[in-house]
C-alpha atoms as an extended CHARMM CRD file, in Angstrom:
* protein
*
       194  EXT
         1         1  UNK       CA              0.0000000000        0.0000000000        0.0000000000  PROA      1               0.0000000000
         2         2  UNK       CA              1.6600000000        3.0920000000       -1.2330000000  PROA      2               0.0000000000
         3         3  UNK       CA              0.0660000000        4.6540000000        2.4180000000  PROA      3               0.0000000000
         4         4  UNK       CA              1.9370000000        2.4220000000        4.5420000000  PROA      4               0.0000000000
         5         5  UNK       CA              4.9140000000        3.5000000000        2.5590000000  PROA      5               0.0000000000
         6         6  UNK       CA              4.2920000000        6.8890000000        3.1190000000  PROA      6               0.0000000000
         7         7  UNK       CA              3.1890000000        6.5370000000        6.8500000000  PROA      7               0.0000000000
         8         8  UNK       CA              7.2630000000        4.9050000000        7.0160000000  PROA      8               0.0000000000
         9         9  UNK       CA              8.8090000000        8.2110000000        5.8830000000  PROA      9               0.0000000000
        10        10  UNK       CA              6.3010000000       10.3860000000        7.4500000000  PROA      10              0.0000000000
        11        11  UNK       CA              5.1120000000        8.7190000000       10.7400000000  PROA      11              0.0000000000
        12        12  UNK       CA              3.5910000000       11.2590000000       12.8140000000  PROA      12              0.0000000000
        13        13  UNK       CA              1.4930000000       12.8210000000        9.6100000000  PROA      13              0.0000000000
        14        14  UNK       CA             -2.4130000000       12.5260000000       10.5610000000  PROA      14              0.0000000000
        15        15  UNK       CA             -3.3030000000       12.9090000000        7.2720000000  PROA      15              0.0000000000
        16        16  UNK       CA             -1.6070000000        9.3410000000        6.1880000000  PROA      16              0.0000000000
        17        17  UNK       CA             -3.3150000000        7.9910000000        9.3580000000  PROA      17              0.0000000000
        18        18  UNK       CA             -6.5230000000        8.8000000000        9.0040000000  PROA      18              0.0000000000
        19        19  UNK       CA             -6.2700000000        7.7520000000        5.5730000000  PROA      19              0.0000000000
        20        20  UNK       CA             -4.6390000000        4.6120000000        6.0690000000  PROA      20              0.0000000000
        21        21  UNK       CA             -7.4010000000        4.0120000000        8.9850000000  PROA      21              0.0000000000
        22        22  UNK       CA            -10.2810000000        4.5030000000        6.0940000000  PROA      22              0.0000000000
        23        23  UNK       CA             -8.4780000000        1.7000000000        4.1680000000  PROA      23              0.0000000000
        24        24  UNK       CA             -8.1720000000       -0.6190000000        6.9620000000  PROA      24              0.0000000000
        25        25  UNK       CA            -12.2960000000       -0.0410000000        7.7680000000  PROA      25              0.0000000000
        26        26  UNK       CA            -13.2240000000       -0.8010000000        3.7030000000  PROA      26              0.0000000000
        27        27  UNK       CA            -10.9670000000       -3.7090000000        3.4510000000  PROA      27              0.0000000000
        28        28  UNK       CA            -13.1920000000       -4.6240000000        6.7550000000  PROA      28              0.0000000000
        29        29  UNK       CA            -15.9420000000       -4.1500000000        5.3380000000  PROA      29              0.0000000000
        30        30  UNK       CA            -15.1990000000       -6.2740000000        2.1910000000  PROA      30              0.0000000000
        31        31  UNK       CA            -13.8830000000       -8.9110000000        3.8860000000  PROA      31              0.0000000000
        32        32  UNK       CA            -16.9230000000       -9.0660000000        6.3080000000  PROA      32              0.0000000000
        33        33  UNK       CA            -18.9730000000       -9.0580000000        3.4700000000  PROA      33              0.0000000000
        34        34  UNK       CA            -17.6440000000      -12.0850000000        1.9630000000  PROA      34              0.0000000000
        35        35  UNK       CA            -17.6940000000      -13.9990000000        5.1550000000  PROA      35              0.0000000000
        36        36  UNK       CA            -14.2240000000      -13.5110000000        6.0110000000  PROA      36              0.0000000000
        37        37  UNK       CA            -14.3980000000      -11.8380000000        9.4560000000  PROA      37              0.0000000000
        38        38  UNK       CA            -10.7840000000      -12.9540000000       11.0260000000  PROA      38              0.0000000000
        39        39  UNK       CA             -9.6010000000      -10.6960000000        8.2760000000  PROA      39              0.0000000000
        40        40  UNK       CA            -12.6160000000       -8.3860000000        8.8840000000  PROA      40              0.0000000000
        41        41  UNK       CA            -11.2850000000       -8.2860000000       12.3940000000  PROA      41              0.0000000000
        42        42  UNK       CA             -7.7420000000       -7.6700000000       12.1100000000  PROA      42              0.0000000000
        43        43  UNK       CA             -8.2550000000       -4.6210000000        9.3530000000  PROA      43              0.0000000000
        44        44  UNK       CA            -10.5430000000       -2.6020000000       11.7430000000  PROA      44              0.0000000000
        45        45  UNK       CA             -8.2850000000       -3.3260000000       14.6020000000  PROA      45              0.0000000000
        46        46  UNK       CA             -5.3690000000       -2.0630000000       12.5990000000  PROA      46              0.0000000000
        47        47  UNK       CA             -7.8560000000        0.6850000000       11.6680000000  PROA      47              0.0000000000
        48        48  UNK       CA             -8.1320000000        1.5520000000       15.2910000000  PROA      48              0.0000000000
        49        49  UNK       CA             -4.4770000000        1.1670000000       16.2530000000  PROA      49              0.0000000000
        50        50  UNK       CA             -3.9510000000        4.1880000000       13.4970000000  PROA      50              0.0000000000
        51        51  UNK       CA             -6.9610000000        5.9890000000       14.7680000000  PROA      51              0.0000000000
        52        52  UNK       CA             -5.8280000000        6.3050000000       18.3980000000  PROA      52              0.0000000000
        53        53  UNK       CA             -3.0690000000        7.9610000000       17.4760000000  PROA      53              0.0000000000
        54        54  UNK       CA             -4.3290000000       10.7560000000       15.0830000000  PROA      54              0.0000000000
        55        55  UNK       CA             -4.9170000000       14.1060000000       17.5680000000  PROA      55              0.0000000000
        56        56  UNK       CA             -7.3470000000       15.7730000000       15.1540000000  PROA      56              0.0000000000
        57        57  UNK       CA            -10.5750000000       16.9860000000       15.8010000000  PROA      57              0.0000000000
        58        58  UNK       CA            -12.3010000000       13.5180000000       13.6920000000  PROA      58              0.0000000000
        59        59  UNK       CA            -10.3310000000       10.5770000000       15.7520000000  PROA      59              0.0000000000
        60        60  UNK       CA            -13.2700000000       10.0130000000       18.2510000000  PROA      60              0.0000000000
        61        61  UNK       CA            -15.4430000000        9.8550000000       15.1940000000  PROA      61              0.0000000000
        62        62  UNK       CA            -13.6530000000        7.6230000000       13.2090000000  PROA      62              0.0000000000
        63        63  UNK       CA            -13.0820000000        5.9880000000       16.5140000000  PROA      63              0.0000000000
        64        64  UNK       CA            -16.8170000000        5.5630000000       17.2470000000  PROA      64              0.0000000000
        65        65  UNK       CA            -17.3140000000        3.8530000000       13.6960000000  PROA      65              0.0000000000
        66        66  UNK       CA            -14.6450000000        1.5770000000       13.8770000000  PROA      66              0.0000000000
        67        67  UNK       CA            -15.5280000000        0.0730000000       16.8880000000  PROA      67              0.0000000000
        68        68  UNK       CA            -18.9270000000        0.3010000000       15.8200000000  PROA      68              0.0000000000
        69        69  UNK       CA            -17.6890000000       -2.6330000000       12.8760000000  PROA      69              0.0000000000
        70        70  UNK       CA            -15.8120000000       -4.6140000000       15.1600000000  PROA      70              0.0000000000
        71        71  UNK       CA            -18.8780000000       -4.8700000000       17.6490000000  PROA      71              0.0000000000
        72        72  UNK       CA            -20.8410000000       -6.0570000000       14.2900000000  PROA      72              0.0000000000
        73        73  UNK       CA            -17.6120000000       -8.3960000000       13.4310000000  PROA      73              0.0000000000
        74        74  UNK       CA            -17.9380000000      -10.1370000000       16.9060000000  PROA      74              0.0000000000
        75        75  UNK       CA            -21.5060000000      -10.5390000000       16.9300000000  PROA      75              0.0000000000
        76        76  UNK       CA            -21.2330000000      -12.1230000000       13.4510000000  PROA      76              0.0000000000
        77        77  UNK       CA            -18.6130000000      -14.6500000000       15.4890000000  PROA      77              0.0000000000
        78        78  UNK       CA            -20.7290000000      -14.8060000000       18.3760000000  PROA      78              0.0000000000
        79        79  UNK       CA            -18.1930000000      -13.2160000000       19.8950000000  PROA      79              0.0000000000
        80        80  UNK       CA            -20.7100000000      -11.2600000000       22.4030000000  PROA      80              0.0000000000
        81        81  UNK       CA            -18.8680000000      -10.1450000000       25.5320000000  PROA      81              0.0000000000
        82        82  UNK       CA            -16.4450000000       -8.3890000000       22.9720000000  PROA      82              0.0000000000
        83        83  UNK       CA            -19.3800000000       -7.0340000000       20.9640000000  PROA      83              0.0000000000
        84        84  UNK       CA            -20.3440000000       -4.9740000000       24.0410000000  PROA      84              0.0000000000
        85        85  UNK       CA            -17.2660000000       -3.7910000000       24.8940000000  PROA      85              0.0000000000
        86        86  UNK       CA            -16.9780000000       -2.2240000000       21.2560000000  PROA      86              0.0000000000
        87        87  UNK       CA            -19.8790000000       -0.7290000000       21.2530000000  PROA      87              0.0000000000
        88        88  UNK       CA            -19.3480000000        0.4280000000       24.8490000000  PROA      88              0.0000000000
        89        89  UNK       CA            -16.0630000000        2.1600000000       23.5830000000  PROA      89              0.0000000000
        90        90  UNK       CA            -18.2340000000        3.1370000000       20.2270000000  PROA      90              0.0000000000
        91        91  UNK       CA            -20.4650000000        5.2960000000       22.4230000000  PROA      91              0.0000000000
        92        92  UNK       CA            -18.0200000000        7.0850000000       24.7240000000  PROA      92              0.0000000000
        93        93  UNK       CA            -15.7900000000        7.5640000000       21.3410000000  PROA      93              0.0000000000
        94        94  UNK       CA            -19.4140000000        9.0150000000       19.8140000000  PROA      94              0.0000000000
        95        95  UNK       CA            -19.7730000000       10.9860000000       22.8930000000  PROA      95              0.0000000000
        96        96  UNK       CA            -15.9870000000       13.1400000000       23.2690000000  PROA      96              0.0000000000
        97        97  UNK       CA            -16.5470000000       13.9260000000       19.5010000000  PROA      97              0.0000000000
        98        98  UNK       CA            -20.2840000000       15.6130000000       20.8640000000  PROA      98              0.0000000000
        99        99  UNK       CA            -18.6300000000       17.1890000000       23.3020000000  PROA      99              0.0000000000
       100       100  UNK       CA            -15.5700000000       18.3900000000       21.1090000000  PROA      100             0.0000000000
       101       101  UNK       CA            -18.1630000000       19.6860000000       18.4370000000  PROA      101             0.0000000000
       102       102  UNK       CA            -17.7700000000       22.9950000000       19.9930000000  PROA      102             0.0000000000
       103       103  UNK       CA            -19.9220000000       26.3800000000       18.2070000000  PROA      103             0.0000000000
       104       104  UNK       CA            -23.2850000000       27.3530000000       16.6080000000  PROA      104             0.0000000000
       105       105  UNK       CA            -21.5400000000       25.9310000000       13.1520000000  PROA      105             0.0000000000
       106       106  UNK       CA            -20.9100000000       22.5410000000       14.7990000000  PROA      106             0.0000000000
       107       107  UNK       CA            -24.9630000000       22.5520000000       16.0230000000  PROA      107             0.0000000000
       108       108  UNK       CA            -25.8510000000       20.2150000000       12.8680000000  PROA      108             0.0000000000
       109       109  UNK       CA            -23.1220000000       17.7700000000       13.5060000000  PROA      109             0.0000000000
       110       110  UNK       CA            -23.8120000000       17.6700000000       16.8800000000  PROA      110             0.0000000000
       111       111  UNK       CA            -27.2850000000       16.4250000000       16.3850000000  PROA      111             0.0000000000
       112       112  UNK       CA            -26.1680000000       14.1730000000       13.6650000000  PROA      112             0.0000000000
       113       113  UNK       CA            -23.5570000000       12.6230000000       16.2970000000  PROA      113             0.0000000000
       114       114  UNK       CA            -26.2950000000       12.1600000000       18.8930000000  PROA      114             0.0000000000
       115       115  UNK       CA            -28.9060000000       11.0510000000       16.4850000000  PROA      115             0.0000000000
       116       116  UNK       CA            -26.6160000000        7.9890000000       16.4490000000  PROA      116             0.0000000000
       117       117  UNK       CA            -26.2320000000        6.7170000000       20.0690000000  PROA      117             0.0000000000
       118       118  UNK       CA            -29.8590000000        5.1830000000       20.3440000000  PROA      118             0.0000000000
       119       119  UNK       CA            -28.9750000000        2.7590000000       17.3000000000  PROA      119             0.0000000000
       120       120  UNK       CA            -25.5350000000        1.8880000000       19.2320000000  PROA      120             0.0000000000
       121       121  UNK       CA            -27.1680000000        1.6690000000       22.3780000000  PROA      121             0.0000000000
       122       122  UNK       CA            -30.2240000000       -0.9820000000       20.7040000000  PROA      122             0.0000000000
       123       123  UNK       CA            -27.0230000000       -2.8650000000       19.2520000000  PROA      123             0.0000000000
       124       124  UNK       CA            -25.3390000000       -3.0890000000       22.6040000000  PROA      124             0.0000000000
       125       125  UNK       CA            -28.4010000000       -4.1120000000       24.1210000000  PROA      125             0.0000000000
       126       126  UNK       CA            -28.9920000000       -6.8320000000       21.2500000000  PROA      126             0.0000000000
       127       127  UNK       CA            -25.4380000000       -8.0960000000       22.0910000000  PROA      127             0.0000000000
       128       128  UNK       CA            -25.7070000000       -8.1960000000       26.2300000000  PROA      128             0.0000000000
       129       129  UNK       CA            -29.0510000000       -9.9920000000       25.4690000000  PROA      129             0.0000000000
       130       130  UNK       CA            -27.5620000000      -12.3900000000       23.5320000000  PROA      130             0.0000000000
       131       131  UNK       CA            -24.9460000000      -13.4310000000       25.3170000000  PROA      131             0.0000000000
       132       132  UNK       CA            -27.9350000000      -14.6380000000       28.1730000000  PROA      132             0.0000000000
       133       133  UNK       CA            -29.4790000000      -16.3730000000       24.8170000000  PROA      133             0.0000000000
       134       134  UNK       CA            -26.3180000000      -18.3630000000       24.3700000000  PROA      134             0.0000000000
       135       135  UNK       CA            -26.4330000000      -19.1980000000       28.1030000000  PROA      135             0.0000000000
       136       136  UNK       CA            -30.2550000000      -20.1180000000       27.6380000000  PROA      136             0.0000000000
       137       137  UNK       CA            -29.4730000000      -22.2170000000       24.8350000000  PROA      137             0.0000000000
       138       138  UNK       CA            -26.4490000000      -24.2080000000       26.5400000000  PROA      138             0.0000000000
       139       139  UNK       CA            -29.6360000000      -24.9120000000       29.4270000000  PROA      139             0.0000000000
       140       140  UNK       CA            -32.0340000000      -26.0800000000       26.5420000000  PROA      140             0.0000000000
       141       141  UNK       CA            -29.4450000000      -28.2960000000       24.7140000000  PROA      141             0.0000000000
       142       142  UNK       CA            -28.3250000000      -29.8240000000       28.3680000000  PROA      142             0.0000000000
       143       143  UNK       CA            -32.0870000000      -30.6150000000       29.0170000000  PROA      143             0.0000000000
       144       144  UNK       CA            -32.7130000000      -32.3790000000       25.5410000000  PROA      144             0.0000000000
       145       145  UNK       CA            -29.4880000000      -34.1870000000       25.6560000000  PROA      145             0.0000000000
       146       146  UNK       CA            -30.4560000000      -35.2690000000       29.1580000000  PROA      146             0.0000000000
       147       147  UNK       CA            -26.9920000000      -33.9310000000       30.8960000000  PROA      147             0.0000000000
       148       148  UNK       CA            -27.9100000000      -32.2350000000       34.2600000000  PROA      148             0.0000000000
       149       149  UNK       CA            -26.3150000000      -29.3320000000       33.1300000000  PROA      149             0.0000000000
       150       150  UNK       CA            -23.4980000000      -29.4770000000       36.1680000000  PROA      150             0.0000000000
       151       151  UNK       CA            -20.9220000000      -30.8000000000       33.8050000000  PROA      151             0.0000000000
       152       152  UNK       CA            -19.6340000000      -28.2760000000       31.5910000000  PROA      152             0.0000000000
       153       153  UNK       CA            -18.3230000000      -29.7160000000       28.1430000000  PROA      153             0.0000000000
       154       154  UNK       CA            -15.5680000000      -27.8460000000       26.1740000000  PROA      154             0.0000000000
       155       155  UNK       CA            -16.6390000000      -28.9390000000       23.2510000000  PROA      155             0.0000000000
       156       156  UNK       CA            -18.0270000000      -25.9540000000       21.2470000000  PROA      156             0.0000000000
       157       157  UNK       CA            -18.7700000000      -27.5190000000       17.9390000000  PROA      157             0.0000000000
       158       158  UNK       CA            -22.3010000000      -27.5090000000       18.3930000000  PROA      158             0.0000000000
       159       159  UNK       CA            -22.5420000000      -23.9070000000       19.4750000000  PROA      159             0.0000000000
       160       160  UNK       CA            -20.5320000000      -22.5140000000       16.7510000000  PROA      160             0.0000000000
       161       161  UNK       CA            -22.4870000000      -23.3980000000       13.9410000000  PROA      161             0.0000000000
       162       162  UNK       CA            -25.4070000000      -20.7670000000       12.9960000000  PROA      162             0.0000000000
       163       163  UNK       CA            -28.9150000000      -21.2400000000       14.2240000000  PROA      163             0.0000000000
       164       164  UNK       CA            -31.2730000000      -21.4540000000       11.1780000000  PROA      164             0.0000000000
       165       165  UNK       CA            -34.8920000000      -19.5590000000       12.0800000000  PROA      165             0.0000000000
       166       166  UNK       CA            -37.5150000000      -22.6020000000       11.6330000000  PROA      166             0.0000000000
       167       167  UNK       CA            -40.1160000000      -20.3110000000       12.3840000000  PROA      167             0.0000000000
       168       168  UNK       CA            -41.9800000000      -19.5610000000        9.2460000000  PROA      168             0.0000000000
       169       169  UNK       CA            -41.1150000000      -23.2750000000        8.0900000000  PROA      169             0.0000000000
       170       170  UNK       CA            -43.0570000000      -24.8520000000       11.1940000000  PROA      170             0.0000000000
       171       171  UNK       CA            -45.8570000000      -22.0630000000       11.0020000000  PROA      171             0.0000000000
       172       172  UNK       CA            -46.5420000000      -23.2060000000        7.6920000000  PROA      172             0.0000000000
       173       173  UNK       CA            -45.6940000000      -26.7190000000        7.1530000000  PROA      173             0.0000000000
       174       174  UNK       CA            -48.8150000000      -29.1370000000        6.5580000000  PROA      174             0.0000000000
       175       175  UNK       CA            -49.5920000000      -32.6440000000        7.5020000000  PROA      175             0.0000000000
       176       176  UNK       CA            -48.8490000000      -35.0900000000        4.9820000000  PROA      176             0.0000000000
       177       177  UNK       CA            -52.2030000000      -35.9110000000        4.7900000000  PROA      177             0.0000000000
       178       178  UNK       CA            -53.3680000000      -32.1310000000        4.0750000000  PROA      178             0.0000000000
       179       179  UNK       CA            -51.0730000000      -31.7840000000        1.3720000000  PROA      179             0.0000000000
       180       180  UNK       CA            -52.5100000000      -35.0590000000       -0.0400000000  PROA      180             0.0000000000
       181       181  UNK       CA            -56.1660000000      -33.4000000000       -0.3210000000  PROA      181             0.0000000000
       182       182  UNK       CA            -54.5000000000      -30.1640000000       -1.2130000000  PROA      182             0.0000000000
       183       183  UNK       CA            -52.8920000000      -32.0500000000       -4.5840000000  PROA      183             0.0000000000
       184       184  UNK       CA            -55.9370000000      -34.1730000000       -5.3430000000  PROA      184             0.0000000000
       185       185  UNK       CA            -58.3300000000      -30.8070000000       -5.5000000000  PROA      185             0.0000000000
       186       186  UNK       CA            -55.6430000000      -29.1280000000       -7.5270000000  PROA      186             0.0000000000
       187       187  UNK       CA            -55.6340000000      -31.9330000000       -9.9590000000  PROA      187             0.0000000000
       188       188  UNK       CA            -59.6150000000      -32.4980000000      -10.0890000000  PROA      188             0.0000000000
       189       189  UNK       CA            -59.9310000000      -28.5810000000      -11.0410000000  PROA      189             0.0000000000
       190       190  UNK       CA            -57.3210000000      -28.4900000000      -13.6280000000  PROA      190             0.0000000000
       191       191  UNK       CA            -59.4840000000      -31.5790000000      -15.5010000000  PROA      191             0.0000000000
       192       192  UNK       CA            -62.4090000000      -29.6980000000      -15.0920000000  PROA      192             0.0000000000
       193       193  UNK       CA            -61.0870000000      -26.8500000000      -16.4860000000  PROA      193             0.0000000000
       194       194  UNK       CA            -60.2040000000      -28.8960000000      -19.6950000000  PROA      194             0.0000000000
C-alpha cells in the first residue's frame, strides 16, 4: 500500500493515518462481506491502532465507527462479551466527539452525532441480550441431551455453527395428509377446467 509507505517516511502525519485508517475499515468491510471476518477483524483493529493515534478533531469519530464494525464483526462470530465492549467504547468515542463539536456551526453535527447513540445503544443491548441467549441455549441443549447441566463440556462444535430460524417453516408446514387433499383438488380442477 503506497500509504503504509508513506506513513514509514512520514510517521507522525495525521493525514496518512486517518487515511490509512479509512483503508483498513473498507478492506473490513469487504472482507466481512464475503464472510471472512478474522480478516474483517484484524483490518478494523489495525484501523483503530492508526486511529488512536491521530490528535485531530475527527479521531473520536472515526473511533466511534470503527468500533462500531468490530462490535458487528464479533456478533457475526458470536463473539458477544467483545461485541459490548466495542460498542461500549463506540459510544463514549461518539460521545468526546459531541462534546468536542464545539460552536453554533458545529450545532448540525452535533445532532447528527447524537442522532446515532440510540442505534448503538439498541445494538449493545442486542449483544448483552444475547450473550444470556447463548447461556439459555447451553440450558435447553443440556435438558434435551439429558446432561444435568453441572458438567460443563468444552466442546463448542455444536454452538458454533449458525442457528437457522424454523419459524416460518413450522408455522406453515402441513400434515402429509393435508397436502394429499390439497394435490388431489388441484388436480380435479385443472381436468375440469379442460
Amino acid at each position: 500500500m503506497i500509504y503504509s509507505k508513506m506513513l514509514e517516511t512520514e510517521p507522525n502525519d495525521a493525514h496518512i493515518k486517518t487515511r490509512l485508517g479509512d483503508l483498513h475499515v473498507m478492506l473490513a468491510d469487504i472482507c466481512n462481506e464475503n464472510g471472512d471476518h478474522e480478516n474483517a477483524l484484524s483490518h478494523v483493529l489495525k484501523a483503530i491502532d492508526l486511529q488512536e493515534t491521530i490528535n485531530e478533531q475527527q479521531r473520536y469519530r472515526l473511533l466511534a465507527e470503527s468500533y462500531y464494525k468490530l462490535g458487528l464483526i464479533y456478533e457475526l462470530i458470536s463473539k458477544f462479551s467483545e461485541a459490548v465492549d466495542s460498542y461500549d467504547k463506540a459510544i463514549n468515542a461518539l460521545r468526546q466527539a459531541i462534546e468536542q463539536a464545539i460552536g453554533d456551526e458545529k450545532e448540525t453535527e452535533r445532532e447528527e452525532l447524537k442522532s446515532l447513540l440510540p442505534a448503538i445503544e439498541l445494538k449493545r443491548n442486542d449483544a448483552q441480550a444475547s450473550i444470556a441467549d447463548k447461556h439459555l441455549i447451553v440450558q435447553a441443549r443440556n435438558i434435551i441431551s439429558g446432561t444435568n447441566g453441572t458438567s460443563h463440556t468444552t466442546d463448542n462444535s455444536t454452538t458454533e455453527a449458525p442457528v437457522k430460524d424454523l419459524t416460518l417453516t413450522i408455522r406453515h408446514k402441513r400434515p402429509a395428509n393435508d397436502l394429499e387433499k390439497v394435490d388431489e383438488e388441484n388436480k380435479k380442477s385443472k381436468t375440469e377446467e379442460n
